[in-house]
VEXMAR-145371 format. One line per 3 residues: number of its first residue (from 0); their letters; for each residue x, y, z of C-alpha. Coordinates in Angstrom, 2 decimals, padded with zeros to 5 digits. Example, Ala and Ser with C-alpha at 12.3 -4.5 7.8 and 13.67 -1.06 7.14 Angstrom:
2
0 = as = 012.30,-004.50,007.80  013.67,-001.06,007.14 $
//
This chain:
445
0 = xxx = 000.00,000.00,000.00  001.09,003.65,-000.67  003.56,005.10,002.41 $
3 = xxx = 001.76,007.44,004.56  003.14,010.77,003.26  002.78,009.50,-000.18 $
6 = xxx = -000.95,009.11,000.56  -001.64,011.61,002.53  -000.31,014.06,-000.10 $
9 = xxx = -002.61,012.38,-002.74  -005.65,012.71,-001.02  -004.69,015.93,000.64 $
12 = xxx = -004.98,015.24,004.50  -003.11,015.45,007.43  -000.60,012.82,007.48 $
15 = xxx = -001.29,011.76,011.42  -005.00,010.89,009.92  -003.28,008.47,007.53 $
18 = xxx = -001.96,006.72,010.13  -004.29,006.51,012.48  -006.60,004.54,009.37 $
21 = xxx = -003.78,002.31,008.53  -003.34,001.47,012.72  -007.37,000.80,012.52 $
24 = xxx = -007.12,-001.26,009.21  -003.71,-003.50,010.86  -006.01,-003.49,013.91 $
27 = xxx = -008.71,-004.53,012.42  -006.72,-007.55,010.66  -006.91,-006.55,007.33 $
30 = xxx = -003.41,-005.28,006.43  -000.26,-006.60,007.75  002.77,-003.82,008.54 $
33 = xxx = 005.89,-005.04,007.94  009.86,-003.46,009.00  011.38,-001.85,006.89 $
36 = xxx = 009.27,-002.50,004.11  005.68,-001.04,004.26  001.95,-001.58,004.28 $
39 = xxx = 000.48,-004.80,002.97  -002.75,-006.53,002.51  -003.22,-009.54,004.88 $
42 = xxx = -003.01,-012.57,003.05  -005.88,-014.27,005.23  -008.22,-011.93,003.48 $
45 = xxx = -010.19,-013.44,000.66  -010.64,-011.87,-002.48  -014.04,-010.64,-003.43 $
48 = xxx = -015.92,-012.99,-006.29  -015.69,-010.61,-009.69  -019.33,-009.00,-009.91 $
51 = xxx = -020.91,-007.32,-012.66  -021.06,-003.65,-013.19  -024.42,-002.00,-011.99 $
54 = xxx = -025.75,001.01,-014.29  -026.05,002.99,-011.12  -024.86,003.29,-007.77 $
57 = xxx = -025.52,000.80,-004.95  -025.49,001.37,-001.48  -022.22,-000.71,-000.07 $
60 = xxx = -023.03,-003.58,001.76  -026.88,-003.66,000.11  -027.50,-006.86,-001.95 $
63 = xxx = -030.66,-005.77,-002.65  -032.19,-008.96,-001.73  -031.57,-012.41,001.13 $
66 = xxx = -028.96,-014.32,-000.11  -030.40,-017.09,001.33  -033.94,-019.13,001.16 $
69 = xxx = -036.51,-017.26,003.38  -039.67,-018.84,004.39  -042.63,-018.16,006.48 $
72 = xxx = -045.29,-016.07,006.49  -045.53,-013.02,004.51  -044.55,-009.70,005.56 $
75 = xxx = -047.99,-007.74,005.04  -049.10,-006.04,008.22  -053.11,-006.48,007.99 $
78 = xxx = -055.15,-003.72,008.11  -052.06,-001.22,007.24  -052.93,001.99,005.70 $
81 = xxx = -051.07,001.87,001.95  -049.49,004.41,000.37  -050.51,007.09,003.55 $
84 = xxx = -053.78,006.44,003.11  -056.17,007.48,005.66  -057.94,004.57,007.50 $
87 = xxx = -061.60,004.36,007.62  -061.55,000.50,009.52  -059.16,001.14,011.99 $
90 = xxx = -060.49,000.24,015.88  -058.40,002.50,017.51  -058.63,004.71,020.00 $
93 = xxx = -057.66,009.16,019.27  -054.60,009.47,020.53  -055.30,012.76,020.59 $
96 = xxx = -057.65,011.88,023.77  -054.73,010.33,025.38  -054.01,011.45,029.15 $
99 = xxx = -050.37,012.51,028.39  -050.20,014.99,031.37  -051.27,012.68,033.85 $
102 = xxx = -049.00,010.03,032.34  -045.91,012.55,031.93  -046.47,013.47,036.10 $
105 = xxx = -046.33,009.56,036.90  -043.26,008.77,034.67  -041.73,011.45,036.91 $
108 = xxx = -043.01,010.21,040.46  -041.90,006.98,039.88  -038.90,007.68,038.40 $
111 = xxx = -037.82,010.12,041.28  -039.00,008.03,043.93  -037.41,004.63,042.06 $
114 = xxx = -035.34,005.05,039.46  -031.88,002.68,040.16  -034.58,000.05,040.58 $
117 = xxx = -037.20,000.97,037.52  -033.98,001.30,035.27  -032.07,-002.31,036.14 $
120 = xxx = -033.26,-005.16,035.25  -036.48,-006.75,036.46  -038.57,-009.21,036.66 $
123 = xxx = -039.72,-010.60,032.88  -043.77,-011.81,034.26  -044.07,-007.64,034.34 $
126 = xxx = -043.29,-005.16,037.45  -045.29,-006.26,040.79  -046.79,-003.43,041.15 $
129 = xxx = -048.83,-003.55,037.90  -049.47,-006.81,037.74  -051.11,-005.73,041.44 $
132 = xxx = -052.89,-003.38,040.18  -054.55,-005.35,037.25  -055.37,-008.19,039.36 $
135 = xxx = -057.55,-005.07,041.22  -059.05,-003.92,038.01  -060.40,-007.42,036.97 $
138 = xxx = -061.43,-008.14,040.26  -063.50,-005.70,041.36  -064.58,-004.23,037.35 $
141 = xxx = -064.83,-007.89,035.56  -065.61,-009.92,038.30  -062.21,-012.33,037.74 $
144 = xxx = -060.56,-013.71,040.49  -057.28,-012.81,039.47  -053.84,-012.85,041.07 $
147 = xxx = -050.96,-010.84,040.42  -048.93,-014.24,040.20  -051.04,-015.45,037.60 $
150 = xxx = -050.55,-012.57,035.02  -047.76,-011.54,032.67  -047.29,-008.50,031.75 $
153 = xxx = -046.71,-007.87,027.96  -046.00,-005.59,024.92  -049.10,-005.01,023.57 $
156 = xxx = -052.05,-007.89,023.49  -050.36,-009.64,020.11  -047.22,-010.41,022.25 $
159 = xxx = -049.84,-012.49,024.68  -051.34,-013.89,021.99  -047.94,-015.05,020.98 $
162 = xxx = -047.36,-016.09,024.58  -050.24,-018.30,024.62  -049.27,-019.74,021.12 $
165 = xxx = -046.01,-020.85,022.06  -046.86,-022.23,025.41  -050.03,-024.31,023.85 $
168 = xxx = -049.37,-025.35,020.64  -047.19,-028.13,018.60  -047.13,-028.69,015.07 $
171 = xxx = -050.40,-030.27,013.97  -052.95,-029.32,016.94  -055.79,-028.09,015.98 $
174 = xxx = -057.19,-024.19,016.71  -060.82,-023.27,016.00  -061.30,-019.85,015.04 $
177 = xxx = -064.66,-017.37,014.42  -065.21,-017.19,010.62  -064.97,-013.96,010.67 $
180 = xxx = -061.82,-012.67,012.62  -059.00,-010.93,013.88  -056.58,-011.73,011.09 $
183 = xxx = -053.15,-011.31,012.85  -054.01,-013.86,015.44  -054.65,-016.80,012.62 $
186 = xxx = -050.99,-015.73,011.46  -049.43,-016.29,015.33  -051.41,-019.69,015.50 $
189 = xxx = -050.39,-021.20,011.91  -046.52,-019.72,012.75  -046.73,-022.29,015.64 $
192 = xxx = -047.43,-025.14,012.86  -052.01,-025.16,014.35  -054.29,-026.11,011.87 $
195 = xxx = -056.92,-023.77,011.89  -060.78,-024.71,011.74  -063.38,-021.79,010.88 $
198 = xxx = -066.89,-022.34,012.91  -069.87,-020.02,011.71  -071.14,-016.90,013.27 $
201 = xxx = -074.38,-015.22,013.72  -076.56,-012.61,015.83  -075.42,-014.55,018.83 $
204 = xxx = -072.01,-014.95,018.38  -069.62,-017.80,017.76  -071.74,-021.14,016.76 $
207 = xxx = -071.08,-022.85,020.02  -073.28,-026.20,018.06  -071.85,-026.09,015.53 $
210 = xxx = -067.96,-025.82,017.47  -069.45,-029.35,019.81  -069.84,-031.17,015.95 $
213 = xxx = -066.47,-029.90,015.63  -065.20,-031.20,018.59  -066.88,-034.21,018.12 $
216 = xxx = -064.62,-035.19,015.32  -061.78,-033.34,015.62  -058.83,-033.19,018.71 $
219 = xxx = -059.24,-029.20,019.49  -056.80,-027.80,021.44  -057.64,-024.28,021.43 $
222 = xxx = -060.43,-021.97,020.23  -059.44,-018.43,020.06  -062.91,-016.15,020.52 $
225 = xxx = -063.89,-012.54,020.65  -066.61,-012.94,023.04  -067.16,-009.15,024.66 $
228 = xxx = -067.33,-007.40,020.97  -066.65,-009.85,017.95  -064.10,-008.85,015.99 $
231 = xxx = -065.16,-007.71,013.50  -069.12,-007.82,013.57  -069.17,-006.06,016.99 $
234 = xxx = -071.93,-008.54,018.58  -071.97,-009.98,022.11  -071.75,-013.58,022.30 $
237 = xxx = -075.12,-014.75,023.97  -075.00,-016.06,027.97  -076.28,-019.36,027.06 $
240 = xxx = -073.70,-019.59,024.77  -070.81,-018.53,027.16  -071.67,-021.19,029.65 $
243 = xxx = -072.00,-024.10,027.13  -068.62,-022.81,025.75  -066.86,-023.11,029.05 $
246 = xxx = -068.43,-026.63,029.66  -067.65,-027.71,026.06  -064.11,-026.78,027.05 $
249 = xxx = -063.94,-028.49,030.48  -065.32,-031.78,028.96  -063.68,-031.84,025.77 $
252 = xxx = -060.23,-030.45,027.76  -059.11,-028.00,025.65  -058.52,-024.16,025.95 $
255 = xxx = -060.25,-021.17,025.41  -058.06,-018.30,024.10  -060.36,-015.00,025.30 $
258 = xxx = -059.62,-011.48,023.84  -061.42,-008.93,025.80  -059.51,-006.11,023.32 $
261 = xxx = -061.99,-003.06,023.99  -064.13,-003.89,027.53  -063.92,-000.71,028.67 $
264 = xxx = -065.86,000.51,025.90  -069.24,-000.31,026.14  -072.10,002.27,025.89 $
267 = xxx = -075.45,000.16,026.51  -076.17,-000.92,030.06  -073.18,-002.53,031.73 $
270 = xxx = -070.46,-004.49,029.65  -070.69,-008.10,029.25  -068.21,-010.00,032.23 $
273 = xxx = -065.43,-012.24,030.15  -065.94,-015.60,030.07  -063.20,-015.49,032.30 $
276 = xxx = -065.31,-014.63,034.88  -067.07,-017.80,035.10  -064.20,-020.20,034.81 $
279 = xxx = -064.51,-022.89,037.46  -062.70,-025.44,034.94  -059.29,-023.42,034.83 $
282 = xxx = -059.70,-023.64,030.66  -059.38,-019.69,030.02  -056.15,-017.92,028.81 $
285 = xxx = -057.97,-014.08,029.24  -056.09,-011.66,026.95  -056.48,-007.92,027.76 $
288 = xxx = -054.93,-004.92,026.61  -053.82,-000.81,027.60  -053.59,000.09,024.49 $
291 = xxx = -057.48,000.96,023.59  -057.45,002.68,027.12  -053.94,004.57,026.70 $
294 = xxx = -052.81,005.01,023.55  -051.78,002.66,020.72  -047.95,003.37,021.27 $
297 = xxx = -047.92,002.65,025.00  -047.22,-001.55,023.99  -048.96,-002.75,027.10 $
300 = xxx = -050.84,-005.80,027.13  -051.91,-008.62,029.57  -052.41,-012.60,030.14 $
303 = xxx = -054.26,-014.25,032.68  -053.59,-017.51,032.85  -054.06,-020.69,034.88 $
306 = xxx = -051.31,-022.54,037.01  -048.96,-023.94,035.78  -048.85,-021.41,032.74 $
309 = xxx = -047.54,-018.39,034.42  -044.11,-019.41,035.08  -044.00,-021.15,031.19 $
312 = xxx = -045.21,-018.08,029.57  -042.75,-016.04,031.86  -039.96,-018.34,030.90 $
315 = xxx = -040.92,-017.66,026.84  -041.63,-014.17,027.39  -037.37,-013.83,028.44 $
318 = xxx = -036.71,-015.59,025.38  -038.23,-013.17,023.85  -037.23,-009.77,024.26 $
321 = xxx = -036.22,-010.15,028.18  -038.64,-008.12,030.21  -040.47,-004.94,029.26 $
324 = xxx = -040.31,-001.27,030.22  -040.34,-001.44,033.96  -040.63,002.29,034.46 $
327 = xxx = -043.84,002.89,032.00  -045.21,-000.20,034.03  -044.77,001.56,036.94 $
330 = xxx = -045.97,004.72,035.65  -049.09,003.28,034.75  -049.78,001.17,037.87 $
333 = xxx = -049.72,004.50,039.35  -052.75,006.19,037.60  -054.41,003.16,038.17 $
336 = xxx = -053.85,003.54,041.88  -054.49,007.02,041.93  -057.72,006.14,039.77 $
339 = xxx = -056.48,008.90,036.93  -056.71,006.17,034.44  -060.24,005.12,035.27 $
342 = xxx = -061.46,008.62,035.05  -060.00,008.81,031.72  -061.80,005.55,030.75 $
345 = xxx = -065.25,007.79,031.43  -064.08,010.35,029.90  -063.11,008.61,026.56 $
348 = xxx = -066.36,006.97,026.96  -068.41,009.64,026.76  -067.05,011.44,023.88 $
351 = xxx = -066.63,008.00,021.59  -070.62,007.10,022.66  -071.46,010.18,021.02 $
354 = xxx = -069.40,009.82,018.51  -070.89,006.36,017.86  -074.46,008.27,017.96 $
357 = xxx = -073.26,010.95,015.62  -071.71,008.53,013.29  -074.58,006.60,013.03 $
360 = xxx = -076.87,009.83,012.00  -074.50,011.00,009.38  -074.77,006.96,007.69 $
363 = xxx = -078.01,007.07,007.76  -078.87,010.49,006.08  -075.30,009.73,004.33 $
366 = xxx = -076.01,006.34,002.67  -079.56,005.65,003.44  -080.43,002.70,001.11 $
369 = xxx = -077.09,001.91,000.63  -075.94,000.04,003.80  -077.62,-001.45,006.66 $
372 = xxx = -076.16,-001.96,010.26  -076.98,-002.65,013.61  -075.84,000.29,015.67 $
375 = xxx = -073.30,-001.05,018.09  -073.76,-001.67,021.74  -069.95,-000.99,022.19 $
378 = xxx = -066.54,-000.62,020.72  -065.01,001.94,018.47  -066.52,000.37,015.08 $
381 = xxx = -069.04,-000.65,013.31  -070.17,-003.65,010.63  -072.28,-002.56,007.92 $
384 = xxx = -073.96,-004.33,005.06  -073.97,-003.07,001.33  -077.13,-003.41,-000.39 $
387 = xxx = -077.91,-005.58,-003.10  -076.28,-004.73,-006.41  -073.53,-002.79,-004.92 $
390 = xxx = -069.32,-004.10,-005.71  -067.72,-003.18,-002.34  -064.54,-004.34,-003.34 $
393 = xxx = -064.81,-001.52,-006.58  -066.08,000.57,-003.91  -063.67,000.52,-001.44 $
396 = xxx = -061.23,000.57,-004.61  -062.48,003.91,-005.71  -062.23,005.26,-002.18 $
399 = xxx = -058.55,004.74,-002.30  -058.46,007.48,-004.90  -060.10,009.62,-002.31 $
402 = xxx = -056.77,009.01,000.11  -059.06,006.75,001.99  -058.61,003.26,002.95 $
405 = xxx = -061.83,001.01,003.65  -061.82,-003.07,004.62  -064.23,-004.98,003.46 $
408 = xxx = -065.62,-008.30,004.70  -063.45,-010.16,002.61  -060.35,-008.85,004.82 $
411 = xxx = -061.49,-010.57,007.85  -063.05,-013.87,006.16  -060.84,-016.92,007.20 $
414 = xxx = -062.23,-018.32,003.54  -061.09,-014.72,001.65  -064.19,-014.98,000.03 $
417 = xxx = -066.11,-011.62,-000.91  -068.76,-010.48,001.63  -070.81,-007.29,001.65 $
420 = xxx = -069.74,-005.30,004.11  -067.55,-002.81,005.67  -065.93,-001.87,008.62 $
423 = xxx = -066.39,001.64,009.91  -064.38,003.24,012.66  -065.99,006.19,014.39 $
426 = xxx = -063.81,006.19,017.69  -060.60,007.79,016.15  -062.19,010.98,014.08 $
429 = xxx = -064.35,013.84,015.79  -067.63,014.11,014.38  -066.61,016.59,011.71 $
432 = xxx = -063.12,014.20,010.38  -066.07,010.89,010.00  -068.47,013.37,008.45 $
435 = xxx = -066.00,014.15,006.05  -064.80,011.01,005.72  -068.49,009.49,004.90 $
438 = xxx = -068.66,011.94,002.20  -065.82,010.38,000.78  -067.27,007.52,001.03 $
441 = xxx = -070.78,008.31,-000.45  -069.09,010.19,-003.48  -067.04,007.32,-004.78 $
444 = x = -069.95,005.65,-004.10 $
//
C-alpha cells in the first residue's frame, strides 16, 4: 500500500489521519505492517468474487435482496394503511384523547422516587406493582378472580397472543377460530405449525353447536374467541352460549383463548363479564390490553392464565425480548392507583358514545339505502352491510383514490371470500373528520 506521506499528499490530508486509518485497518486484521518494508494486505483476506457492473450506484453492503432461502409467512401487516392512506376500519382509539399529562407526572413520580430500581433489570412476568394493580381492576370491574402471580405483563395484546401460542401449541394441533376474525391472530397460530378450523357466526355470536360437531370429530386444542365485541361484527356472544362454551371446554379439555380487546368501551347498560369470569374449569387464557385505554404506542398488554402457565409463559416471554419497560409499568400502575386512568376511561367513553351516535346519524342520512347496520352496543366500530347490487370491493377501490382506505368483509373472512360489508371506525375521528370522511365515502360511491 502507498507510504503514509505518499498518501496523505494524494488525497490531501493530514498525514497523522493516515496513520491513524492504517493502525485501525492493521487493527482490524486486514493489512499486515511489515519493517522496513511497508503496508500490505493480509493474506488471510479473501478476495471478493468478480461482480458485474451495476448502471447505477448501490449502497455498499446492500444486496438488494436475502442471499439465502426465506420462508414463512408473509410480511404484510393487515389492516395497514397503503401508500398514507387514511384509514376508515381502523379500531383505535384518538390518541389525541390520550391522558399525556397525567402520564408525563407519573413517569416522573416513579422515576424520582425509584429510578436505580425501575432502570435495572427486572422481573420478565411484568413489574409487581402492575401486575397488582390489574389483578384489582379485573377483580372488582370484571368480576375475575385474578392474582398478580397469575398474570404476565406484555407488549401489547399480540405479544400475549404469541405467549399463549407458544406455550399451547405443537405442530399439527388443531385451533378453532370465528369465521370472521382478527386476522393477525390466525398468522401467530399457523406460525406455531395449528391447523386452523373456521366455525360459523351469527346474531349470537360464535356457533357454540356447531364448534361441539367440531369437537366431536376433531382433537381441538384451542379456540381463540372474541366474546365481549366480535371482531369484526361487533356482537356480544349470547349467555347461554358462554356457559355451554366453558363446559364444552372443560369436557372436551381444551382451551379457550379470550380477547377482551376493547371492555372498557361499552355504551349500553353494563359491559358483558369475560368468560373469564365464570371459569370454574381453569380452561381460560384471558387476553387484555392498555392500548385501547392509553394510547396505541404505549405496547402494554396482559395474560391471565391458569397454574402452571404463568411461570411457562414467563420463561418464553425472556426468550423473547427479556422483560419490558419497567418504568412505564410503573408509571401506569400509578394512575391506576391514583384512579387517573379510570377517570380517563369515562371520559373517553363519553365522547366515543357520542361519537358512535353521531356517526350513526350522518350513515343514515349519508347512505340511506345503501348500507344497513346494527348500531353497536360498544366498541369503536361498526359492521355494515352493502345493499344488493352494490361491488364493495370496486367501492372501497375507488375510495382509495379519495386518500381513503376502507376493509371490506373479505379482509377478515378466514375463507377470503367476498362479503358485503364494511368496517367503519368512528372512535378515532371527531364528528366533523367521520363526516367528512363518509362523504368520501358516499361520493365514490
Amino acid at each position: 500500500m502507498p507510504g503514509s506521506r505518499t498518501l496523505a499528499r494524494e488525497l490531501r490530508v493530514h498525514r497523522n489521519t493516515v496513520i491513524a486509518a492504517y493502525e485501525q485497518l492493521a487493527g482490524e486484521g486486514w493489512t499486515e505492517p511489515q519493517q522496513a518494508r511497508g503496508t500490505f494486505v493480509a493474506h488471510s483476506v479473501p478476495r471478493p468474487p468478480q461482480r458485474p457492473r451495476r448502471n447505477g450506484p448501490s449502497p455498499v453492503g446492500s444486496a438488494g435482496s436475502a442471499g439465502f432461502e426465506v420462508r414463512g409467512a408473509d410480511g404484510r401487516s393487515a389492516g395497514t394503511p397503503q401508500g398514507g392512506l387514511r384509514p376508515l376500519s381502523e379500531g383505535a382509539p384518538d390518541v389525541r384523547l390520550a391522558p399525556v399529562g397525567e402520564l408525563t407526572r407519573a413517569y416522573r413520580r416513579v422515576l424520582r422516587h425509584g429510578a436505580p430500581d425501575l432502570l435495572a433489570y427486572g422481573h420478565p412476568q411484568g413489574h409487581p406493582r402492575l401486575r397488582a394493580a390489574l389483578a384489582e381492576l379485573l377483580r372488582s370491574r370484571r368480576a375475575i378472580a385474578a392474582d398478580a402471580e397469575h398474570l404476565v405483563v406484555t407488549s401489547g395484546s399480540q405479544m400475549a397472543l404469541e405467549l399463549a401460542a407458544r406455550a399451547l401449541l405443537q405442530p399439527g394441533d388443531t385451533v378453532a377460530v370465528e369465521a370472521l376474525g382478527y386476522r393477525p391472530a390466525w398468522r401467530v397460530f399457523r406460525q406455531h405449525g395449528a391447523a386452523l378450523a373456521a366455525v360459523p357466526l351469527d346474531a349470537g355470536g360464535l356457533d357454540v353447536a356447531a364448534l361441539e360437531a367440531l369437537a366431536e370429530r376433531t382433537a381441538l386444542r384451542a379456540v381463540y374467541v372474541t366474546p365481549h365485541h366480535q371482531y369484526p361484527t361487533t356482537v356480544t356472544l349470547s349467555a347461554p352460549r358462554r356457559m355451554a362454551l366453558l363446559e364444552l371446554a372443560r369436557r372436551k379439555r381444551f382451551a379457550i383463548i379470550e380477547d377482551d380487546y376493547d371492555h372498557e368501551f361499552h355504551y349500553e347498560g353494563r359491559p358483558v363479564l369475560p368468560i373469564a369470569s365464570a371459569d370454574r374449569a381453569g380452561v381460560v387464557l384471558y387476553v387484555g390490553t392498555l392500548a385501547k385505554v392509553l394510547a396505541p404506542g404505549v405496547r402494554l398488554g396482559y395474560l391471565l392464565a391458569p397454574p402452571p402457565l404463568p411461570p411457562i409463559l414467563t420463561a418464553l416471554r425472556t426468550g423473547i425480548d427479556r422483560q419490558g419497560d419497567h418504568a412505564v409499568e410503573c408509571a401506569v400502575a400509578d394512575l391506576l392507583e391514583r384512579g387517573e386512568l379510570q377517570r380517563h376511561v369515562q371520559r373517553a367513553r363519553r365522547t366515543y358514545r357520542a361519537r358512535r351516535d353521531h356517526g350513526v346519524s350522518v350513515l343514515k342520512r349519508e347512505l340511506r339505502g345503501s348500507i344497513s347496520f346494527t348500531p353497536p352496543s360498544g366498541g369503536m366500530t361498526l359492521w355494515a352491510e352493502a345493499a344488493v347490487g352494490i361491488d364493495v370491493e370496486a367501492w372501497a377501490q375507488r375510495l382509495q383514490g379519495r386518500g381513503w382506505q376502507v376493509l371490506t368483509g373479505r379482509h377478515y373472512a378466514y375463507d377470503e371470500a367476498v362479503r358485503p360489508n364494511l368496517r367503519l371506525a368512528f372512535a378515532s375521528y371527531e364528528e366533523q373528520e367521520f363526516a367528512e370522511a363518509i362523504g368520501q365515502l358516499r361520493a365514490a360511491l
